[in-house]
C-alpha positions as CSV (number, residue, x, y, z in Angstrom):
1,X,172.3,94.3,99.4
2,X,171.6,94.0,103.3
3,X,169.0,95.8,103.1
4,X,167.4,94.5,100.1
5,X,167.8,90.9,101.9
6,X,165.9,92.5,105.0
7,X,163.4,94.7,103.2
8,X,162.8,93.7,99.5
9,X,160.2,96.4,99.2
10,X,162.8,99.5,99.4
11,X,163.9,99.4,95.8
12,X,159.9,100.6,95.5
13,X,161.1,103.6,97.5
14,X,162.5,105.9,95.2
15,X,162.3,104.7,91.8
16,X,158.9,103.5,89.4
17,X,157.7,100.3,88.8
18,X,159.3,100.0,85.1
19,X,162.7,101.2,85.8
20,X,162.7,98.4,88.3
21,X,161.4,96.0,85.5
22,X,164.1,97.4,83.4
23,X,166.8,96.9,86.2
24,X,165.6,93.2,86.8
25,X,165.6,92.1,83.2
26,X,169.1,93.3,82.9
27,X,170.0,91.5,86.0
28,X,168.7,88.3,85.0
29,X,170.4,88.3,81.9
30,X,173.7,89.0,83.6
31,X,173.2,86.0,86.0
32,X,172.4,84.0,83.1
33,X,175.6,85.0,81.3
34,X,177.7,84.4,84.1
35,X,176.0,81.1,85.1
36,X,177.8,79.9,81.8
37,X,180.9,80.9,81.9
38,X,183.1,78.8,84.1
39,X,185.9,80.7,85.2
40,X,186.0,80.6,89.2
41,X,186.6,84.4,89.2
42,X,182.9,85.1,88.4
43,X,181.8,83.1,91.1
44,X,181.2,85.6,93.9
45,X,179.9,87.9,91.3
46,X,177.3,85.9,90.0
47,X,176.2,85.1,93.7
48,X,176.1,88.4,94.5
49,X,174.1,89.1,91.4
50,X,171.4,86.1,92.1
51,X,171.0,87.9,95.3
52,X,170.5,91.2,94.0
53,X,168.2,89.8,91.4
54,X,166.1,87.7,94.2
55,X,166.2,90.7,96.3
56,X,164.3,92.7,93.5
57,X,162.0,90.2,92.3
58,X,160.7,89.5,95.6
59,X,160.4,93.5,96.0
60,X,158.5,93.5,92.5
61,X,155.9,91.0,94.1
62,X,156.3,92.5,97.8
63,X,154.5,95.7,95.8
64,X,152.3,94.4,93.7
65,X,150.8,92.3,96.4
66,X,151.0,95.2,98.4
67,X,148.6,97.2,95.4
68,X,146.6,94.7,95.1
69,X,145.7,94.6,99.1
70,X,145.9,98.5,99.2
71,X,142.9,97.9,95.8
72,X,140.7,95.9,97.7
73,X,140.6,97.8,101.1
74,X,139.9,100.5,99.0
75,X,137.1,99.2,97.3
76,X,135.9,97.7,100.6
77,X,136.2,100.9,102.3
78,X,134.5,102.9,99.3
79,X,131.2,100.5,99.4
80,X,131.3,101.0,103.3
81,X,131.0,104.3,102.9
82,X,128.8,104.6,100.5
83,X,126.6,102.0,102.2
84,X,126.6,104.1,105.6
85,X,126.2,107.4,103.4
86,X,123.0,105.7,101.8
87,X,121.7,104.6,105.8
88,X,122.1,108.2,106.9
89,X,120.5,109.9,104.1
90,X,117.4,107.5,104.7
91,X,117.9,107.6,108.9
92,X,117.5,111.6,108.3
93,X,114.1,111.1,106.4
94,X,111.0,111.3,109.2
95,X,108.7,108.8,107.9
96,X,105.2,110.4,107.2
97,X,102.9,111.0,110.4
98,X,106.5,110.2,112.8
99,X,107.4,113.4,114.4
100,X,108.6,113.6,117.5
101,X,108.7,115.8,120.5
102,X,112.4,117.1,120.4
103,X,114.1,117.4,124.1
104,X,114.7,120.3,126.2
105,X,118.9,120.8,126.1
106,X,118.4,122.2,129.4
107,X,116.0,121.4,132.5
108,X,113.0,123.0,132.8
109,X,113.8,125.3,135.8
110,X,117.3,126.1,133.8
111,X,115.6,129.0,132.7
112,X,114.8,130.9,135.9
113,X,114.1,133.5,137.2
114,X,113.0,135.2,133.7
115,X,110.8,131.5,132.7
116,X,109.2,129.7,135.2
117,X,109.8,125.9,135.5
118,X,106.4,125.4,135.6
119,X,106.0,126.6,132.2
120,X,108.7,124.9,130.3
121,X,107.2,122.0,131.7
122,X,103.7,123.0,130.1
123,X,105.0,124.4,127.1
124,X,107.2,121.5,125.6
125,X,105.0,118.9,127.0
126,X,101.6,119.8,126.5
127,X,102.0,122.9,123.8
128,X,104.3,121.3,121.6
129,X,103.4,117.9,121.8
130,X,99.7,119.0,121.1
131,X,101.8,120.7,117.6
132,X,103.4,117.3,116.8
133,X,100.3,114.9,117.7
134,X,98.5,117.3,115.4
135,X,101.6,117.9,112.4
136,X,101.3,113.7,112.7
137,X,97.2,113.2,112.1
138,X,97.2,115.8,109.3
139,X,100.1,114.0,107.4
140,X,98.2,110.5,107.9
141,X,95.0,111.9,107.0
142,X,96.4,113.2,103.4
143,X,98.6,109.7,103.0
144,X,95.2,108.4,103.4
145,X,93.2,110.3,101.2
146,X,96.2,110.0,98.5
147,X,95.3,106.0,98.7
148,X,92.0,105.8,98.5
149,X,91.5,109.0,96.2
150,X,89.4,111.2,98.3
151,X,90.5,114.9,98.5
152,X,86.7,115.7,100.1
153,X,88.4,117.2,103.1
154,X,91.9,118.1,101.8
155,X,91.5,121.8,102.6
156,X,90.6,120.9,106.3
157,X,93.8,118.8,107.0
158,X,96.6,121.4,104.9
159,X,95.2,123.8,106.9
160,X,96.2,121.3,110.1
161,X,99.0,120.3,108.8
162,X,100.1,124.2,108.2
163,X,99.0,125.2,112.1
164,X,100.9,122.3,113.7
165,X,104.1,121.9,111.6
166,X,104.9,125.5,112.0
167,X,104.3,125.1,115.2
168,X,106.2,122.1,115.8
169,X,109.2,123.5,113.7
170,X,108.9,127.0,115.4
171,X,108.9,125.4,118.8
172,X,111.7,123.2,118.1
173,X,114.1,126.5,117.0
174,X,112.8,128.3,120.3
175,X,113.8,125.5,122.5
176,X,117.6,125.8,120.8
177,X,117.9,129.5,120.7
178,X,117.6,130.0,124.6
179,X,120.3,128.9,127.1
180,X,120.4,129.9,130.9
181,X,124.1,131.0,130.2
182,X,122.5,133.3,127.4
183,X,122.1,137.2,127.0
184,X,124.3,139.7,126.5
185,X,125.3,140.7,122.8
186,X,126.3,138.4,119.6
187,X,129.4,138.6,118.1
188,X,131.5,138.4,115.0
189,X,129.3,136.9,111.7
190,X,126.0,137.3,113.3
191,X,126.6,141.1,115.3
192,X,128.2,142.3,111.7
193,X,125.0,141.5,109.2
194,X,122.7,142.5,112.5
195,X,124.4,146.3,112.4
196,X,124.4,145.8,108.2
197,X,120.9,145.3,108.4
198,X,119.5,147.1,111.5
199,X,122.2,149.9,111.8
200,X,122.8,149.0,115.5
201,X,121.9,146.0,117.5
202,X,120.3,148.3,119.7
203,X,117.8,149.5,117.1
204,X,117.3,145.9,116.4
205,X,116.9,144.6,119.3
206,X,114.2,147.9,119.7
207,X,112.4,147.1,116.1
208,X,112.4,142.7,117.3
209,X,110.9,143.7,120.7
210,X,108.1,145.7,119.6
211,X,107.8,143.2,116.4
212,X,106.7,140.6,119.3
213,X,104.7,143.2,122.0
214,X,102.7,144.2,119.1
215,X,101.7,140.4,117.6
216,X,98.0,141.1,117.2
217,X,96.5,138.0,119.5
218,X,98.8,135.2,119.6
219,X,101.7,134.6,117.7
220,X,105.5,134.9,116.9
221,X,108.6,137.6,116.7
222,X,111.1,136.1,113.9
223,X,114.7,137.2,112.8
224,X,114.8,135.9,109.4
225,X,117.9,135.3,106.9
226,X,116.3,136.2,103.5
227,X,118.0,134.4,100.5
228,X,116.3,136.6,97.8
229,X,117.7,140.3,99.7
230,X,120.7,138.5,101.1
231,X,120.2,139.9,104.6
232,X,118.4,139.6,107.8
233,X,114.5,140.6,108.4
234,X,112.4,141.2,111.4
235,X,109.0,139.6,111.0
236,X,105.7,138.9,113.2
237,X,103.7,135.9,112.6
238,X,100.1,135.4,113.6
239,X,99.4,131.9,115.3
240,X,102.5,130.4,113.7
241,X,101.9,130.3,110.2
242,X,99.6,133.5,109.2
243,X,101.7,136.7,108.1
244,X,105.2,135.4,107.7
245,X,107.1,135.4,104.1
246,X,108.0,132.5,102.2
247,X,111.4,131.9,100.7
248,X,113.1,133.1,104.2
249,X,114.7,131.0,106.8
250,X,113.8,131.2,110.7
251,X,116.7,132.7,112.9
252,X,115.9,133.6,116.4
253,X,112.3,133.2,117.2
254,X,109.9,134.4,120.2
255,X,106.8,132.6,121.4
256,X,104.4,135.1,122.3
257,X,101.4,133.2,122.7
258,X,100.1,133.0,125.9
259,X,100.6,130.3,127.2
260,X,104.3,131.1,126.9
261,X,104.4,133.5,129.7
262,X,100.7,133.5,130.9
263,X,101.7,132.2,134.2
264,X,104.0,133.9,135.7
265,X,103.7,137.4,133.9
266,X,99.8,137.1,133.2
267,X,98.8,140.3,130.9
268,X,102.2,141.6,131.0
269,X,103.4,140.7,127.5
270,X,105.8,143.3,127.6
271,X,107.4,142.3,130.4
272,X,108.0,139.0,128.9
273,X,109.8,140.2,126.0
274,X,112.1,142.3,128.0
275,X,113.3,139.6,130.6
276,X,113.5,137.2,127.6
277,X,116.6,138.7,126.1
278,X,118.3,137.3,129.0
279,X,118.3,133.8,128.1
280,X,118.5,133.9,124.5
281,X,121.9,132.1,123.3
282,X,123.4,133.7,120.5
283,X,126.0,131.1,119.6
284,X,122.8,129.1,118.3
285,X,121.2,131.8,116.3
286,X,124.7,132.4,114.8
287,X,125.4,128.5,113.7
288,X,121.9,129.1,112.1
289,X,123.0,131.9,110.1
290,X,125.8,130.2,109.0
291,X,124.0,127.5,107.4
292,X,121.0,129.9,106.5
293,X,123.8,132.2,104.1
294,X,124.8,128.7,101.9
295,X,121.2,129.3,100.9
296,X,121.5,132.2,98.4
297,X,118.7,132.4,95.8
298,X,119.2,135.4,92.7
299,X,118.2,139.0,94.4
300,X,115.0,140.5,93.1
């Protein structure tokens, strides 16, 4: 009874909501009973029975306020979530002809002495900005010949559009994949389907070097995650969009264009390639294999 009087709500502990209906019914029937009957000797009985009765009526409302409280935060929290859920999906959309120029993770000297600072600084400002600025005209172009119904020179900007979103996307990966505390070997997920695939990582490390010293002109080395073979692929891609694959997801990607290395190794492509292993960060490529092997299409 004391701690009914202190804490109506602990009759909800261990029992359900109609075997306490149940129990207060009976109770007030009792204390009606006994309200009736004079005799002095039911006195302390029937007070201690008004109590018990008060104790679990005010427990009964004590939870059922307490449900309908619990109800309505819920419902509150539910549309807050579902409003916020709705304002990330649309903050994730990038508005036609809005690209922009992704940040380095690193400063530009971070890579030295295997990539000049002077370079980084060229690359990401000029190179891929030049990719986005031109990714961003080719999508406004087509929005504009979608309004006014003139296709004349559709072929001109898909063809833009192709050049400078691959390079914009490729660039973006590159950026990610390096790290000055890089080199060294993978390990565990990613070093497993690199020996599945490639045997060793030595012969794939062999195969993805000669992949990029052998780009004919300018172009790109890419480790792939194929969702159709359900492995990993080595590929080369002219400029950054002529000789790839679709249906394949980019990996860990090497910029062999020139102007990637141009200044500090000149002709020495090979060079290049060989110091680059160096920086690249493996714990990047290996959370993009991880999302890459969700993706798994029917093998053919």
């Amino acid at each position: 009874m004391h701690k009914l009087d202190k804490n109506p709500s602990i009759v909800f502990d261990n029992e359900t909501l109609p075997t306490i209906q149940k129990q207060l019914n009976k109770l007030m029937t009792d204390v009606n009973y006994y309200k009736n009957t004079p005799q002095a000797l039911y006195k302390d009985l029937m007070n201690d029975l008004q109590k018990e009765a008060s104790a679990l009526y005010n427990g009964y409302r004590s939870i059922l306020h307490s449900n309908s409280k619990k109800n309505e935060q819920k419902s509150k929290v539910e549309k807050k979530s579902n409003s916020k859920k709705s304002s990330e999906e649309t903050s994730e959309i990038v508005p036609i002809g809005e690209h922009k120029l992704p940040p380095l993770p690193y400063p530009y000297d971070a890579l030295e002495p295997y990539i000049d600072s002077e370079i980084m600084k060229l690359h990401h400002q000029k190179h891929h900005q030049g990719y986005v600025d031109g990714l961003n005209k080719a999508e406004k172009e087509m929005k504009k010949a979608r309004r006014n119904d003139d296709y004349e020179l559709i072929k001109h900007w898909e063809r833009e559009a192709a050049f400078h979103g691959a390079g914009h996307y490729l660039h973006t990966i590159f950026w990610d994949i390096m790290n000055p505390k890089g080199g060294g070997k993978p390990k565990g997920e990613l070093m497993k389907w690199i020996k599945q695939s490639f045997h060793s990582f030595e012969s794939f490390k062999k195969h993805f070097s000669e992949a990029a010293k052998n780009v004919e002109g300018v172009g790109w080395a890419i480790l792939v995650w194929s969702p159709r073979s359900h492995r990993l692929e080595i590929l080369q891609s002219e400029k950054h969009q002529v000789l790839t694959q679709w249906d394949v997801i980019p990996l860990l990607v090497l910029d062999v264009w020139e102007h990637a290395y141009y200044l500090q190794y000149k002709n020495k492509r090979d060079e290049y390639v060989d110091n680059w292993w160096n920086v690249v960060c493996w714990d990047s490529v290996s959370k993009r294999l991880e999302q890459a092997k969700k993706v798994k299409w029917q093998p053919y």
